[in-house]
N, CA, C and O atoms as CSV, one atom per row, in Angstrom:
chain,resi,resn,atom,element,x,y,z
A,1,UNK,N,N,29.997,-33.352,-22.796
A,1,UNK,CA,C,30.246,-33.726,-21.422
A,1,UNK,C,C,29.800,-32.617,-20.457
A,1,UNK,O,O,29.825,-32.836,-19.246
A,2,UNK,N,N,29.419,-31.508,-20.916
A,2,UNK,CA,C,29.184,-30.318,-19.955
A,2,UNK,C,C,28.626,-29.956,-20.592
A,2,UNK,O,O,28.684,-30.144,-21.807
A,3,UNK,N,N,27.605,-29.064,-19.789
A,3,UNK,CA,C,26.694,-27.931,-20.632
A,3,UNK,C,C,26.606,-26.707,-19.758
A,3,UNK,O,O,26.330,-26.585,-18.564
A,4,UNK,N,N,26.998,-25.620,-20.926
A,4,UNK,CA,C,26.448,-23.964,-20.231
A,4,UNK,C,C,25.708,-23.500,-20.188
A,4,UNK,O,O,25.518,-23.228,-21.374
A,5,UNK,N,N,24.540,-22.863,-19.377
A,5,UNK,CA,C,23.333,-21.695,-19.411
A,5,UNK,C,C,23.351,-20.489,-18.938
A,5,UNK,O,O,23.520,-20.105,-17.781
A,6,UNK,N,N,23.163,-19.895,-19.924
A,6,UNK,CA,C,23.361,-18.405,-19.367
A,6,UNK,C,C,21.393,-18.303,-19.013
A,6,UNK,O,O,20.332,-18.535,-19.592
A,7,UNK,N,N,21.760,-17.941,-18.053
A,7,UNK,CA,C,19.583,-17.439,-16.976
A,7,UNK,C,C,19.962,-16.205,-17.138
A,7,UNK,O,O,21.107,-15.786,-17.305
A,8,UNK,N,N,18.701,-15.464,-17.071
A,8,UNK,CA,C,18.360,-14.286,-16.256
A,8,UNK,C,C,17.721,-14.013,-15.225
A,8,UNK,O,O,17.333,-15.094,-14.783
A,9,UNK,N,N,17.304,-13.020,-14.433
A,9,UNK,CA,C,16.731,-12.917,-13.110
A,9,UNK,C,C,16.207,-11.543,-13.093
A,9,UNK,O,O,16.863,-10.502,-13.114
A,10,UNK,N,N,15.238,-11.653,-13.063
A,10,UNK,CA,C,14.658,-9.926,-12.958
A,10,UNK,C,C,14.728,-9.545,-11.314
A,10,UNK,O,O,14.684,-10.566,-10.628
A,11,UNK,N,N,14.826,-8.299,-10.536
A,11,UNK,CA,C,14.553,-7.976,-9.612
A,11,UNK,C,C,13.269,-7.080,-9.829
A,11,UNK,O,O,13.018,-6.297,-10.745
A,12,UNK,N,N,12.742,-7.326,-9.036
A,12,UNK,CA,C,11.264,-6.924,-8.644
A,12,UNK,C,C,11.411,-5.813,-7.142
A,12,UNK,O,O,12.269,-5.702,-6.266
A,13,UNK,N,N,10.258,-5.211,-7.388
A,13,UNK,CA,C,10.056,-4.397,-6.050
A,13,UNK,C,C,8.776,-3.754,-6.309
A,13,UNK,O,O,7.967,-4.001,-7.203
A,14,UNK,N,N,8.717,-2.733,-5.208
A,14,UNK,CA,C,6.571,-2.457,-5.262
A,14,UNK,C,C,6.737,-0.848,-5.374
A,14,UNK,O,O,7.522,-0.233,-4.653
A,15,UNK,N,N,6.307,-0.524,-5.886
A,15,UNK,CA,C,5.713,1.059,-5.770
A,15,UNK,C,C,4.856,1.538,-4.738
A,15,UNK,O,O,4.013,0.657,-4.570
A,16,UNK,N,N,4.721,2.143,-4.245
A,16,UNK,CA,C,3.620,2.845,-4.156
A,16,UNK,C,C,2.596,2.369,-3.624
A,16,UNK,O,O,2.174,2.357,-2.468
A,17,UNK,N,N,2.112,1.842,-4.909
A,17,UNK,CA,C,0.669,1.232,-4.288
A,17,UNK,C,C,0.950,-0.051,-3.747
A,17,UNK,O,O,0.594,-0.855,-4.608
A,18,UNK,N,N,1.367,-0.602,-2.851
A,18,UNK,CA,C,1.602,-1.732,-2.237
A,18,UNK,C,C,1.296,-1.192,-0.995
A,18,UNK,O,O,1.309,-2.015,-0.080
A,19,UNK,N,N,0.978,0.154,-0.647
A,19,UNK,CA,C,0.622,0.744,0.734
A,19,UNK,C,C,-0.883,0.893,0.291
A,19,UNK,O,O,-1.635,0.632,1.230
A,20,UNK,N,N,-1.576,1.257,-0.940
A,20,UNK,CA,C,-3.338,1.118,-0.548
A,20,UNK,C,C,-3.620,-0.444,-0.923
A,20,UNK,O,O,-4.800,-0.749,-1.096
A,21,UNK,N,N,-2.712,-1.370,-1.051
A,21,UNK,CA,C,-3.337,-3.059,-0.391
A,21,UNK,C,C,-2.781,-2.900,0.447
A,21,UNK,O,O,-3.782,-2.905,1.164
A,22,UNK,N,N,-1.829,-2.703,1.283
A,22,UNK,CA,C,-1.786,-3.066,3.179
A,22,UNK,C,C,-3.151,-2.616,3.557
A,22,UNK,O,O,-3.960,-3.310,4.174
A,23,UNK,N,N,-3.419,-0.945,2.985
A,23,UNK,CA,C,-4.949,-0.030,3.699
A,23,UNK,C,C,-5.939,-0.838,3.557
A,23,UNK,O,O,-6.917,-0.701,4.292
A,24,UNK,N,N,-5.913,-1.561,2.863
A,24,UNK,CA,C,-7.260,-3.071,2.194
A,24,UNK,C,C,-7.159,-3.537,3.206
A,24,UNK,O,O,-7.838,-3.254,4.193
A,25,UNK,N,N,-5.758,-4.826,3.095
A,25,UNK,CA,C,-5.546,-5.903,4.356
A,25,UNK,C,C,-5.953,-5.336,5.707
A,25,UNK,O,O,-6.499,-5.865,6.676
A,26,UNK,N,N,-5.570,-4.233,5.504
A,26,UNK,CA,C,-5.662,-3.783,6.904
A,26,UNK,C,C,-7.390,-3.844,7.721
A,26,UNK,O,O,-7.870,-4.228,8.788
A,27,UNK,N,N,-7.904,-3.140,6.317
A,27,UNK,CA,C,-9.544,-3.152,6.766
A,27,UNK,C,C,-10.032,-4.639,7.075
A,27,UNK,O,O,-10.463,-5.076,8.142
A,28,UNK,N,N,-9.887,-5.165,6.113
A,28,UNK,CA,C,-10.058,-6.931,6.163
A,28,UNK,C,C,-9.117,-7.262,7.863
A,28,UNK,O,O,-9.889,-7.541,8.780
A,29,UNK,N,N,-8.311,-7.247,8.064
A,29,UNK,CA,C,-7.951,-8.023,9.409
A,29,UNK,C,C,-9.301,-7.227,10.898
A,29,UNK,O,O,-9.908,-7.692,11.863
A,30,UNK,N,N,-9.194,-6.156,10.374
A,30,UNK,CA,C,-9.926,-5.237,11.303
A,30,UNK,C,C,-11.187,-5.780,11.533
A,30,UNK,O,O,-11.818,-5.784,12.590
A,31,UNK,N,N,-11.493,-6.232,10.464
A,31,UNK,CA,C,-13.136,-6.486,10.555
A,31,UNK,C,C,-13.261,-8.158,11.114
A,31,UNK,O,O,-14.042,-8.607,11.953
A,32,UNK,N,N,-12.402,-8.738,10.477
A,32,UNK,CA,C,-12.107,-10.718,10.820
A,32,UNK,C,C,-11.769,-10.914,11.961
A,32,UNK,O,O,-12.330,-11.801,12.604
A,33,UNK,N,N,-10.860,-10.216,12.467
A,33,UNK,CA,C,-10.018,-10.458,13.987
A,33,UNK,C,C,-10.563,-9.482,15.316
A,33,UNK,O,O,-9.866,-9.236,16.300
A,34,UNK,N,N,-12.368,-8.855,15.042
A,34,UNK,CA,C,-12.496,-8.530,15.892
A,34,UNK,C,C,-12.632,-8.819,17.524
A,34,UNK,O,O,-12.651,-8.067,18.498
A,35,UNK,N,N,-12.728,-10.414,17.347
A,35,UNK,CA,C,-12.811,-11.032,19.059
A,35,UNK,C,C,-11.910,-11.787,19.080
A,35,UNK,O,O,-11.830,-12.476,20.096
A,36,UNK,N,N,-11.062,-11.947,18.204
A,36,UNK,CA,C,-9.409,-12.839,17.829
A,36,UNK,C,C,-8.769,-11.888,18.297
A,36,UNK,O,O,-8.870,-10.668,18.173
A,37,UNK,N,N,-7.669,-12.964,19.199
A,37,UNK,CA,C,-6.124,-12.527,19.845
A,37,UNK,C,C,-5.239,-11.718,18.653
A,37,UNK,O,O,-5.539,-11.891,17.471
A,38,UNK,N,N,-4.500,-11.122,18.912
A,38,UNK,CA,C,-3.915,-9.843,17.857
A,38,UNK,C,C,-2.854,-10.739,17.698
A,38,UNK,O,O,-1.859,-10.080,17.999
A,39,UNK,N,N,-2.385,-12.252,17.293
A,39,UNK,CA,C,-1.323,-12.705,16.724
A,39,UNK,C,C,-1.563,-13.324,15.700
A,39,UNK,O,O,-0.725,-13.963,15.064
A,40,UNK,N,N,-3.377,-13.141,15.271
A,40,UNK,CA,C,-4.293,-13.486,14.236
A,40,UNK,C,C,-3.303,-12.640,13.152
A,40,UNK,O,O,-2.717,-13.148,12.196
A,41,UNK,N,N,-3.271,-11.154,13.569
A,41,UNK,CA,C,-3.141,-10.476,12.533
A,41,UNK,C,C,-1.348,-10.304,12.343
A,41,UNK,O,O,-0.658,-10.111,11.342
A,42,UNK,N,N,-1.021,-10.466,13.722
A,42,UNK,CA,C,0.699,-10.834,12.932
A,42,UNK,C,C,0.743,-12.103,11.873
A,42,UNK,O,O,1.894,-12.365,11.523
A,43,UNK,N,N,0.111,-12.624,11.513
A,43,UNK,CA,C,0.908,-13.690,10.646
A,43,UNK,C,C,0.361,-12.769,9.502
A,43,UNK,O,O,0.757,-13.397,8.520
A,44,UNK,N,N,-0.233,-11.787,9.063
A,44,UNK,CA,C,-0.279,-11.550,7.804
A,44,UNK,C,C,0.809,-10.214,7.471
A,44,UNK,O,O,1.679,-10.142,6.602
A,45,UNK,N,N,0.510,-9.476,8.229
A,45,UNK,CA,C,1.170,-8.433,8.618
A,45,UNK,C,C,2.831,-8.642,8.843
A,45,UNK,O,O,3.618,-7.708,8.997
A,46,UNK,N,N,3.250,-10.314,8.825
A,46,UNK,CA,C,4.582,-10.825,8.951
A,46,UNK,C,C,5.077,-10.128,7.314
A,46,UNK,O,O,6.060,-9.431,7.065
A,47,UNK,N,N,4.143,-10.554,6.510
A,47,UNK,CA,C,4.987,-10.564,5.047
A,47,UNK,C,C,5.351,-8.904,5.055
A,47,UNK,O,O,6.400,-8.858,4.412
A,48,UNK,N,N,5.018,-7.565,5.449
A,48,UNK,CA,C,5.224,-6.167,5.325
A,48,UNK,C,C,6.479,-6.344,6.022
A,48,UNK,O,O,7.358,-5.567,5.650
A,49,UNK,N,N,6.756,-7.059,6.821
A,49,UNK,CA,C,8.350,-6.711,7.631
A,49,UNK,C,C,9.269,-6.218,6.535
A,49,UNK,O,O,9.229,-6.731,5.417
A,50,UNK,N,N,9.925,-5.436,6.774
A,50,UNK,CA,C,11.296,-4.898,6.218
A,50,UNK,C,C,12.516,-5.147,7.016
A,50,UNK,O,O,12.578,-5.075,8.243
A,51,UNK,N,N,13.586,-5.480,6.119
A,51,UNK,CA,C,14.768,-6.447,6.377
A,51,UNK,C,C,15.417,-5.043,6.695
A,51,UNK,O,O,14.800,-3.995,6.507
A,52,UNK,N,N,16.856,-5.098,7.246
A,52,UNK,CA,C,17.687,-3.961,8.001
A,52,UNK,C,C,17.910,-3.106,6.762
A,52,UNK,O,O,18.479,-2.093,7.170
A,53,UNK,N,N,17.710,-3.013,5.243
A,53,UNK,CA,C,17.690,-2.443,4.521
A,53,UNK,C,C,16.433,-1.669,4.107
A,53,UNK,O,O,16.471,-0.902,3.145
A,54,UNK,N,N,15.237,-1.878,4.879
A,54,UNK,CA,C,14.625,-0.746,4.680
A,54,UNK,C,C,13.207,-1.931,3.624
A,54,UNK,O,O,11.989,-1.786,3.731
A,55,UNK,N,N,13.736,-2.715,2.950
A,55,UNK,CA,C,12.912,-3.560,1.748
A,55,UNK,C,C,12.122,-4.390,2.123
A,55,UNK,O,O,12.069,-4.577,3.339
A,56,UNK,N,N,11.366,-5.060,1.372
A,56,UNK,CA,C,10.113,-5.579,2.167
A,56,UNK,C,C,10.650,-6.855,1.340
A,56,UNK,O,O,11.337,-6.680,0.334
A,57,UNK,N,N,10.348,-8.005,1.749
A,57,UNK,CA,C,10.656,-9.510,0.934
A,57,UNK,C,C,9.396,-9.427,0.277
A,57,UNK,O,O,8.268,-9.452,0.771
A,58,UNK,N,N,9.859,-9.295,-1.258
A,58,UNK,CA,C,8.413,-9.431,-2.385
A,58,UNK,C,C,7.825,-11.286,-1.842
A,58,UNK,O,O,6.669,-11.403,-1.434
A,59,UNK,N,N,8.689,-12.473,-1.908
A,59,UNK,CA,C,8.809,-13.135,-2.061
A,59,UNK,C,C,6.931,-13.460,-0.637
A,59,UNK,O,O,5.886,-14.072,-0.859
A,60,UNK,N,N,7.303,-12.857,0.349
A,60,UNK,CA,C,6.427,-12.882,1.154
A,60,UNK,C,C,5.055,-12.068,1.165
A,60,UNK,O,O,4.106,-12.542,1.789
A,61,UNK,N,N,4.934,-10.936,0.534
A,61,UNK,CA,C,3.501,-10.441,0.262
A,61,UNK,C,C,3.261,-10.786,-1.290
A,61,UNK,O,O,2.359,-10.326,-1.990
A,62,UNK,N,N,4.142,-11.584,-1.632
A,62,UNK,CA,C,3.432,-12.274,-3.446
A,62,UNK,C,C,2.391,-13.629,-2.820
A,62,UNK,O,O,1.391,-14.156,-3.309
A,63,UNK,N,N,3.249,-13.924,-1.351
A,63,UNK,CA,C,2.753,-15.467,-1.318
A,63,UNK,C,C,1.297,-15.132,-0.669
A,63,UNK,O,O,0.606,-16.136,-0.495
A,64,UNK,N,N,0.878,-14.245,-0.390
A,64,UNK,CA,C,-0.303,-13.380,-0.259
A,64,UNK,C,C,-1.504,-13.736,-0.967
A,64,UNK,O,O,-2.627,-14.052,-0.575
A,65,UNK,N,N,-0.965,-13.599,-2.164
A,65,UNK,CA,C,-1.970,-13.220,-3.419
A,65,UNK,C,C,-2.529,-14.739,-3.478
A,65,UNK,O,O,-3.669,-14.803,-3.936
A,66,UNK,N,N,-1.720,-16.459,-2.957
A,66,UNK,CA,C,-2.293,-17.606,-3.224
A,66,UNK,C,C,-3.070,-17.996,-1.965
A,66,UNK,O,O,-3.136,-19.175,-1.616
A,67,UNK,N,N,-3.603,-17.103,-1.347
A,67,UNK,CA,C,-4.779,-17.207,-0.541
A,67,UNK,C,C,-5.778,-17.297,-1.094
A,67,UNK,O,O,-6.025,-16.654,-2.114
A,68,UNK,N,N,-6.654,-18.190,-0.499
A,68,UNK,CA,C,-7.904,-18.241,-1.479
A,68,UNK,C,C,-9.272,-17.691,-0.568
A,68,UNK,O,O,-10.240,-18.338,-0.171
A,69,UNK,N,N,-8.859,-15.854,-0.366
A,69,UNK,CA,C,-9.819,-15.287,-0.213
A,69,UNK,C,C,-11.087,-14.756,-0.964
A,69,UNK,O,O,-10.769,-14.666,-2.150
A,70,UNK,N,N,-12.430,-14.353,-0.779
A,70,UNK,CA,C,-12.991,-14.365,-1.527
A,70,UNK,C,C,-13.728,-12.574,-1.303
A,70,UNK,O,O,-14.228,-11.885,-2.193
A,71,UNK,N,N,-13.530,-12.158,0.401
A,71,UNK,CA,C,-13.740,-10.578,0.215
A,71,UNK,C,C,-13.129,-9.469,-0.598
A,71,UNK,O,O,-12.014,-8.955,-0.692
A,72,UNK,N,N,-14.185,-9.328,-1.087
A,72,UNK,CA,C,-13.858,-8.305,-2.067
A,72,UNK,C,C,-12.565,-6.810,-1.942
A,72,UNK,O,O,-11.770,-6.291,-2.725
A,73,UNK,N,N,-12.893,-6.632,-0.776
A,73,UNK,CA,C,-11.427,-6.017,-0.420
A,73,UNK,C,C,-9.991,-6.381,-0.277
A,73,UNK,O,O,-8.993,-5.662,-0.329
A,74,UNK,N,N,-10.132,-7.827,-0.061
A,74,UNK,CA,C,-9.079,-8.476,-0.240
A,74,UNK,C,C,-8.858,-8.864,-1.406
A,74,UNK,O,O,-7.680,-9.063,-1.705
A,75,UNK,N,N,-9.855,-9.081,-2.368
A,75,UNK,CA,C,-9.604,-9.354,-3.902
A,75,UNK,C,C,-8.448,-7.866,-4.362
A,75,UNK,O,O,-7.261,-7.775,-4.674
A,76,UNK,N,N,-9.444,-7.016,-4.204
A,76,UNK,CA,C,-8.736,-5.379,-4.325
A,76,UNK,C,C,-7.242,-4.875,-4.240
A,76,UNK,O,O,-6.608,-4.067,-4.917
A,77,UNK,N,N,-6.801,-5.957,-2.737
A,77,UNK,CA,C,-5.485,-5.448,-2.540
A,77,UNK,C,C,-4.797,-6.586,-3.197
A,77,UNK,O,O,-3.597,-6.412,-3.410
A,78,UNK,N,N,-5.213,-7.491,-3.490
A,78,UNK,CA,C,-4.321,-8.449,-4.185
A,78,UNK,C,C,-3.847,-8.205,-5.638
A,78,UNK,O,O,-2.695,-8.384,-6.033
A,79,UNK,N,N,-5.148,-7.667,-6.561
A,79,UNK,CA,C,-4.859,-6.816,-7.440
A,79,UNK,C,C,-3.919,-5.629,-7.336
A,79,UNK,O,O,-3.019,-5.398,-8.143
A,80,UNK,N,N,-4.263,-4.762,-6.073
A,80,UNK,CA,C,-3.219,-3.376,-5.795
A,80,UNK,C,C,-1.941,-4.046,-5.502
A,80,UNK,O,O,-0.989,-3.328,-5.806
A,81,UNK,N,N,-1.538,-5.427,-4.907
A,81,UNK,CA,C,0.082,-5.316,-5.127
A,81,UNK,C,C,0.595,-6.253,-6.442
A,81,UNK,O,O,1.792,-6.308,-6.727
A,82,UNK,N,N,-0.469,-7.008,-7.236
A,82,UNK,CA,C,0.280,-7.227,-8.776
A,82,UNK,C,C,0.349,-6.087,-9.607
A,82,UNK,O,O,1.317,-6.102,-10.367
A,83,UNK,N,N,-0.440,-5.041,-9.691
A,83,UNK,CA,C,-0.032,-3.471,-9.939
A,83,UNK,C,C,1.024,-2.884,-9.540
A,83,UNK,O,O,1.684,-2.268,-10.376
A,84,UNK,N,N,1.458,-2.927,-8.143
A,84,UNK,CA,C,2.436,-2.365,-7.145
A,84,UNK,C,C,4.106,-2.829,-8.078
A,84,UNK,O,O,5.177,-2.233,-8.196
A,85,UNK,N,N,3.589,-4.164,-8.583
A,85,UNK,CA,C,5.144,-4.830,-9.045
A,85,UNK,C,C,5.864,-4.277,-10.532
A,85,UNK,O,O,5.439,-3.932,-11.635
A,86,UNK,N,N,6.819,-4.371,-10.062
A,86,UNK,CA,C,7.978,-3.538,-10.863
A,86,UNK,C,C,8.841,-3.673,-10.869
A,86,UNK,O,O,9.566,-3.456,-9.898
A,87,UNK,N,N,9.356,-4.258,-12.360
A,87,UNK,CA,C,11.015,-4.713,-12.363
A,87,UNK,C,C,11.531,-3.435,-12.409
A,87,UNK,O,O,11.203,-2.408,-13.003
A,88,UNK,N,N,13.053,-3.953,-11.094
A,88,UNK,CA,C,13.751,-2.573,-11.301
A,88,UNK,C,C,15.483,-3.472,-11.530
A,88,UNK,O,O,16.478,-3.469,-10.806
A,89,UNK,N,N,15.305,-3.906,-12.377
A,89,UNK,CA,C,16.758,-4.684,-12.792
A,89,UNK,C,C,16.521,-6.017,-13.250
A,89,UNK,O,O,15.507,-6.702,-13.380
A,90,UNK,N,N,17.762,-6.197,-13.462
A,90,UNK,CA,C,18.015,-7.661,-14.146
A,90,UNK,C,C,19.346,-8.267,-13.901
A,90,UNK,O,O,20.147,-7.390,-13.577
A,91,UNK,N,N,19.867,-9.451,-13.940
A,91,UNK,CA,C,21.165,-9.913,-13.634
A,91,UNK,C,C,21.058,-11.433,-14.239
A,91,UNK,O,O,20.280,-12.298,-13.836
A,92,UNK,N,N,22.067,-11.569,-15.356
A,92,UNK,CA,C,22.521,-12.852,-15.583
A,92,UNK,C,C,23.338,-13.644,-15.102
A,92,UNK,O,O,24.229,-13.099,-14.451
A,93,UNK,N,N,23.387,-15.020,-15.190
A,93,UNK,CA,C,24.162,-15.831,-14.380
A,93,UNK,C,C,24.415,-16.869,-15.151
A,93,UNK,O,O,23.410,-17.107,-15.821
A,94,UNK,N,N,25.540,-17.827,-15.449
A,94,UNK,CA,C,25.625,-18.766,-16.271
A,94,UNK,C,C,25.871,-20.114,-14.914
A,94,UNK,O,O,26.545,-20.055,-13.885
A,95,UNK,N,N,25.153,-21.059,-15.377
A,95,UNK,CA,C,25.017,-22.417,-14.607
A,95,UNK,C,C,25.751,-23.298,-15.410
A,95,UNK,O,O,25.454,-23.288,-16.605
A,96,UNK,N,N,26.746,-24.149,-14.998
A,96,UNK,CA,C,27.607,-25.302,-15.407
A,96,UNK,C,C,27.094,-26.490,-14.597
A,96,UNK,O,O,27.015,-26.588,-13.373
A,97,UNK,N,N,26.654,-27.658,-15.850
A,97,UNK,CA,C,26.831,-29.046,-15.705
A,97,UNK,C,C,27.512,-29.703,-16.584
A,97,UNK,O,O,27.808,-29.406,-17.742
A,98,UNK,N,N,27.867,-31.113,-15.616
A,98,UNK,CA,C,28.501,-32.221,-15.938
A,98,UNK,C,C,27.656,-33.135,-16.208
A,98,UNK,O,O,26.578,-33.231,-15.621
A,99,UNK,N,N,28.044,-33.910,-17.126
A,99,UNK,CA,C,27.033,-34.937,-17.725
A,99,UNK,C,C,27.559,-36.085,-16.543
A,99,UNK,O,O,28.698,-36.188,-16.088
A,100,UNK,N,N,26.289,-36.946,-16.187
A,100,UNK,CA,C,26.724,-38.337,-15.650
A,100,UNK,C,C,26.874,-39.247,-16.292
A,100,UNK,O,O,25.863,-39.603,-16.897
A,101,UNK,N,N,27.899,-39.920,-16.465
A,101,UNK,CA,C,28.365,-40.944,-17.638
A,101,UNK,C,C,27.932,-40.888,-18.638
A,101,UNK,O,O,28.083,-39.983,-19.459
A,102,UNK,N,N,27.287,-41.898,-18.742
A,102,UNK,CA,C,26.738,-41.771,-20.573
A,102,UNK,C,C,25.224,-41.663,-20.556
A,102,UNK,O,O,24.386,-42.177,-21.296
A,103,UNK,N,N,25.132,-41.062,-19.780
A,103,UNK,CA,C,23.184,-41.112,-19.295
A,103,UNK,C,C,22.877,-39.580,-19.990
A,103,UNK,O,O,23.829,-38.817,-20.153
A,104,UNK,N,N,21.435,-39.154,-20.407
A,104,UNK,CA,C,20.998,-37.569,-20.400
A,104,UNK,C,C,20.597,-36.844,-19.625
A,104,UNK,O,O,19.811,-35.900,-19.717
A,105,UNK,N,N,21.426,-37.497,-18.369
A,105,UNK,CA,C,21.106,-36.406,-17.025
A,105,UNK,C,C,22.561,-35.610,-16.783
A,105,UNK,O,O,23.481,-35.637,-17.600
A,106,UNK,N,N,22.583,-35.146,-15.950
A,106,UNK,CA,C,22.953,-33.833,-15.382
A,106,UNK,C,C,23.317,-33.142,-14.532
A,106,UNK,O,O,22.510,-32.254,-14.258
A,107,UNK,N,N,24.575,-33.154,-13.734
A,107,UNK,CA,C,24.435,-32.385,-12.397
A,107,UNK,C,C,24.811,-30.934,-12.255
A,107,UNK,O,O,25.309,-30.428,-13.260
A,108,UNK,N,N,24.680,-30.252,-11.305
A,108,UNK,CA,C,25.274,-29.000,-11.415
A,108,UNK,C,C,26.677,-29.068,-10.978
A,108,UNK,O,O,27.116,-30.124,-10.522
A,109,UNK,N,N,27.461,-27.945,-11.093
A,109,UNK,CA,C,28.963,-27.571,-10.570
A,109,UNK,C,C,28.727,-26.254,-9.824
A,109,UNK,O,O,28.222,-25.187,-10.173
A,110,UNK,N,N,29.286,-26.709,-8.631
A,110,UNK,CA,C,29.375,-25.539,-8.142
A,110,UNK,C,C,30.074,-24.422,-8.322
A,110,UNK,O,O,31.213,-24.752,-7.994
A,111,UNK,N,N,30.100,-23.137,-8.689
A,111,UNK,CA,C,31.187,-22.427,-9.348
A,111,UNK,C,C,30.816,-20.742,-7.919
A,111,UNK,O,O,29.877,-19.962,-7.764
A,112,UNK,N,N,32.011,-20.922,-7.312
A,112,UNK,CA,C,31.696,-19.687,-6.090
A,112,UNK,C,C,33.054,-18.565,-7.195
A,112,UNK,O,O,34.226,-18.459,-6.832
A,113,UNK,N,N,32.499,-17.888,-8.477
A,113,UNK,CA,C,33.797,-16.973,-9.075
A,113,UNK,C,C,33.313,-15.815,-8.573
A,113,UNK,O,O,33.628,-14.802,-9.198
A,114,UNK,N,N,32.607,-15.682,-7.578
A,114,UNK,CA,C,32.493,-14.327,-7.140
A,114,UNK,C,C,33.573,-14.112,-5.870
A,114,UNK,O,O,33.984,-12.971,-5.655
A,115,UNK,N,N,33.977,-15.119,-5.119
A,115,UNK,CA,C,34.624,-14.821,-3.937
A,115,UNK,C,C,36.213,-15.404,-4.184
A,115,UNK,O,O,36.886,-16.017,-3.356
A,116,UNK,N,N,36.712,-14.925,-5.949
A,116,UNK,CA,C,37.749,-15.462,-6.558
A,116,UNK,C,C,38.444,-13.526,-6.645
A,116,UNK,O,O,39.531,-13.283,-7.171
């Protein structure tokens, strides 16, 4: 009638070199957006924002990499931030479902035991 999963979750973050692909992007916007309005280059330059903690959302310079650029400098930095990546942790979590009647589906349960 229920089923348990224990997941894992890696945390990720960038080293280092996630600053010589911005120096890439950077050349690449420089050269593309020379007679373009400068809000050309905020939308790329959005994903480097850092949250009040100082961290950059991987989630937003990964979504980077599914551009389908073809300059070679931009190839470069796309490579320099799958290099850049680096698990720095891990955290498990177990997910609870309830079976729906007599069917092989499945719903989740919500379980908030952290604010218990």
């Amino acid at each position: 009638r229920f089923k348990i999963q224990r997941a894992m979750q890696d945390r990720i973050a960038f080293d280092e070199r996630l600053q010589a692909a911005k120096a890439l992007i950077d050349e690449c916007l420089a050269d593309w957006t020379v007679d373009a309005r400068p809000e050309i280059q905020t939308l790329i330059n959005q994903a480097f924002i850092t949250d009040k903690e100082g961290d950059i959302n991987t989630g937003r310079v990964l979504a980077l990499r599914r551009l389908g650029i073809d300059d070679e400098r931009w190839v470069q930095a796309m490579v320099a931030i799958g290099e850049a990546l680096q698990v720095v942790g891990s955290k498990s979590y177990l997910r609870v479902y309830e079976r729906i009647g007599d069917t092989d589906r499945y719903q989740p349960i919500a379980l908030d035991i952290a604010g218990v």
